[in-house]
C-alpha positions, 0 to 999 in steps of 0.5 A: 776101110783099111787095107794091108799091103803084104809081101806076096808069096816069094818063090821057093827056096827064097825065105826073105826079101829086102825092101829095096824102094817106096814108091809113094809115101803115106798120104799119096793116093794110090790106084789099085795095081800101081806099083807101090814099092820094089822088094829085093831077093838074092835073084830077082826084083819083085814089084809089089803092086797096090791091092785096092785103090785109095790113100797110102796110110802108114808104112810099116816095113822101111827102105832097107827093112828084111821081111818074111812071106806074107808080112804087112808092109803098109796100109792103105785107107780104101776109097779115100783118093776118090772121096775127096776131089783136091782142086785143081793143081798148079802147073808145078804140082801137075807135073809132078802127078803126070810124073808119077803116071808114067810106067817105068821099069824098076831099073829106069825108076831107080835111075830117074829118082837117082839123079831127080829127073823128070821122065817126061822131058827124056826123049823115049825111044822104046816100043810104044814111047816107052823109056828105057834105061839107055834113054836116061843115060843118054839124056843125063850124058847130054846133061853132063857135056852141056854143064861142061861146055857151059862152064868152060865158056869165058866169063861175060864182060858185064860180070862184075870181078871182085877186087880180091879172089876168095881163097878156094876152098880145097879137100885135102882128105880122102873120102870114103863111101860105104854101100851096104851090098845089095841082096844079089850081089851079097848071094853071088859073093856067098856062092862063089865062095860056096864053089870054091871051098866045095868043088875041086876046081881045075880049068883047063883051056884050048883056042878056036878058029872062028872063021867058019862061023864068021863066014856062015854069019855073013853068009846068011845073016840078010836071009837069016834076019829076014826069016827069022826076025832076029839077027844071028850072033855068036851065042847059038853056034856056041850053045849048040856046040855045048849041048853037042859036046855034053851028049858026048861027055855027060859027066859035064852035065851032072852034078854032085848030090851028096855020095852020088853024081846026078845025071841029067838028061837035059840041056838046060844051059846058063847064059851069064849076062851082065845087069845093073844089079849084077851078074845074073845067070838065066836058063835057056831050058831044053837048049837041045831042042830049039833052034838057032833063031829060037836060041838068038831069040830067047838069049836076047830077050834076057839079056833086055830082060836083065837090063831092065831088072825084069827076069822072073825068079824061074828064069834064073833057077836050075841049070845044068851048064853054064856059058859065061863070055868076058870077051863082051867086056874085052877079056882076053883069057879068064878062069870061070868060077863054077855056078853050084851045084853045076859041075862045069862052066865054059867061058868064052873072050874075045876074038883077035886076028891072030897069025896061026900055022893052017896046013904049013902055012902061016895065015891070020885068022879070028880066034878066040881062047876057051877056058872050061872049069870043072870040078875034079871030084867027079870029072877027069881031065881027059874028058874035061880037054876032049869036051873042050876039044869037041867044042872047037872041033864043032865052032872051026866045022859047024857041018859036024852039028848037022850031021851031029858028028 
């Protein structure tokens, strides 16, 4: 009995998605709900499992082939893998079967069939002894330095050195390599462009004291941790300050629907966070209401999450608000691209002890530069600066969350 093997229904407002990668190839045997091949949308990577265990018979739709809701992609010839017991494999064949059987993440799966690893000889350090990313790249650079060493050691006495030395050959030419864009990247370029040809985009900048939020950190950050499970970083005193501030200013929350501004009255604020694929921009939704252990949590779980390639497509839609932070990569001053239909996008850098003028005095202090994007159409400059004001008023004085003044 033959099975079909179909693309799963995609999420709404996705027509399409790009075969990114087969897992199997016809003829290898297949256990139902093994991850049989990855599809590529502009957001997110789906995971395609098997529907029934059997034998993969012809794949219909090839790496790289764009396909529609509910296509066939291959076939699978039902209970055939049991039917048929093949003899016991050489120790060469059977590592390769318990390669197959160890569950990767698609980020961790590409790696490892990029470079043709074997994931058993990597070490893994995840929970459970599961591999992670971070393991593979660290085992390939232990690869690399032990090729290096090896080829910078002196020829052995016993190597025989011929007479006369082969001319070597050298490459003279400049190569290039063309790498058709993948799904995510090929959206983020159109969306950016979007953004720029249809909003009126001015940014506006102001610089932050941070030593009030360092102190609480080192204040707190034993109880914090010990209370909460999580470490406290950066990212919730600045999300707080934002909601704060959007309350303040609701225009920076809103966006443009046609002739008309759409208010929303809820915080669901963007984190930017770097992933292999690209940048993505996951949601943290009714950002007002958690917490800041609750805000640590979730902004850390995506951020392992877009590591691993595996954010759902609901946790990357919608958005009323975005925070973007180059300072991670060591950005001193940058002007963010708004994140359509979003009217305005805070991007935070990095923090440098700087010399300031505090009360007649010059001291050193962290401080950091804050740039806000805005589209002009529908907010002023004077609320664009007094929103970005209210935001470092909040970070240089976090008491004025508590008392939400």
């Amino acid at each position: 009995m033959s099975i079909q093997v179909r693309v799963p229904p995609l999420p709404e407002s996705v027509s399409d998605a790009t075969v990114a990668a087969w897992h199997k190839s016809p003829g290898d045997p297949v256990q139902q709900d093994e991850p049989l091949l990855d599809l590529e949308t502009d957001k997110v990577v789906l995971e395609v499992p098997a529907p029934a265990t059997g034998t993969l018979g012809e794949i219909l739709a090839q790496t790289g082939a764009l396909v529609q809701a509910d296509a066939v992609l291959a076939t699978i010839a039902s209970g055939q893998a049991a039917a048929a017991p093949e003899p016991a494999p050489a120790a060469a064949d059977k590592a390769a079967a318990d390669k197959d059987d160890i569950v990767l993440t698609p980020a961790v799966r590409r790696l490892v069939k990029e470079h043709d690893l074997d994931p058993r000889q990597i070490p893994a350090t995840g929970k459970g002894g599961r591999l992670q990313k971070s393991d593979v790249q660290r085992y390939l650079q232990q690869q690399q330095t032990a090729a290096a060493e090896s080829a910078a050691a002196p020829a052995s006495a016993a190597a025989p050195v011929p007479a006369v030395a082969e001319p070597a050959t050298i490459s003279v030419g400049r190569d290039e390599k063309r790498v058709p864009m993948s799904r995510l990247r090929a959206r983020v370029a159109e969306r950016l462009l979007e953004a720029q040809q249809n909003a009126a985009i001015l940014t506006t900048f102001n610089e932050v004291d941070l030593q009030a939020v360092i102190g609480l950190r080192k204040q707190y950050k034993t109880m914090f941790e010990q209370t909460h499970d999580v470490r406290l970083g950066f990212m919730p005193f600045f999300v707080k300050a934002v909601v704060a501030a959007l309350q303040k200013f609701p225009v920076l929350n809103a966006s443009v629907d046609g002739q008309d501004i759409l208010y929303h009255n809820y915080y669901d604020i963007g984190i930017a966070v770097g992933s292999p694929r690209g940048l993505v921009v996951p949601i943290v939704r009714d950002a007002d209401q958690l917490s800041m252990a609750d805000l640590e949590k979730t902004i850390r779980q995506f951020g392992q999450k877009a590591q691993a390639g595996s954010l759902s497509f609901d946790e990357l839609t919608g958005g009323t608000f975005t925070i973007s932070n180059g300072g991670v990569y060591g950005s001193m001053l940058s002007t963010p691209i708004l994140n359509p239909p979003q009217s305005a996008i805070l991007g935070m850098h990095n923090i440098v002890e700087r010399p300031v003028v505090v009360a007649g005095e010059i001291v050193i202090r962290p401080m950091m530069y804050l740039a806000l994007s805005y589209d002009h159409r529908i907010i002023d400059g004077s609320d664009a600066v007094r929103f970005l004001v209210s935001v470092k008023h909040a970070l240089e004085d976090p008491t004025r969350l508590l008392l939400q003044v």
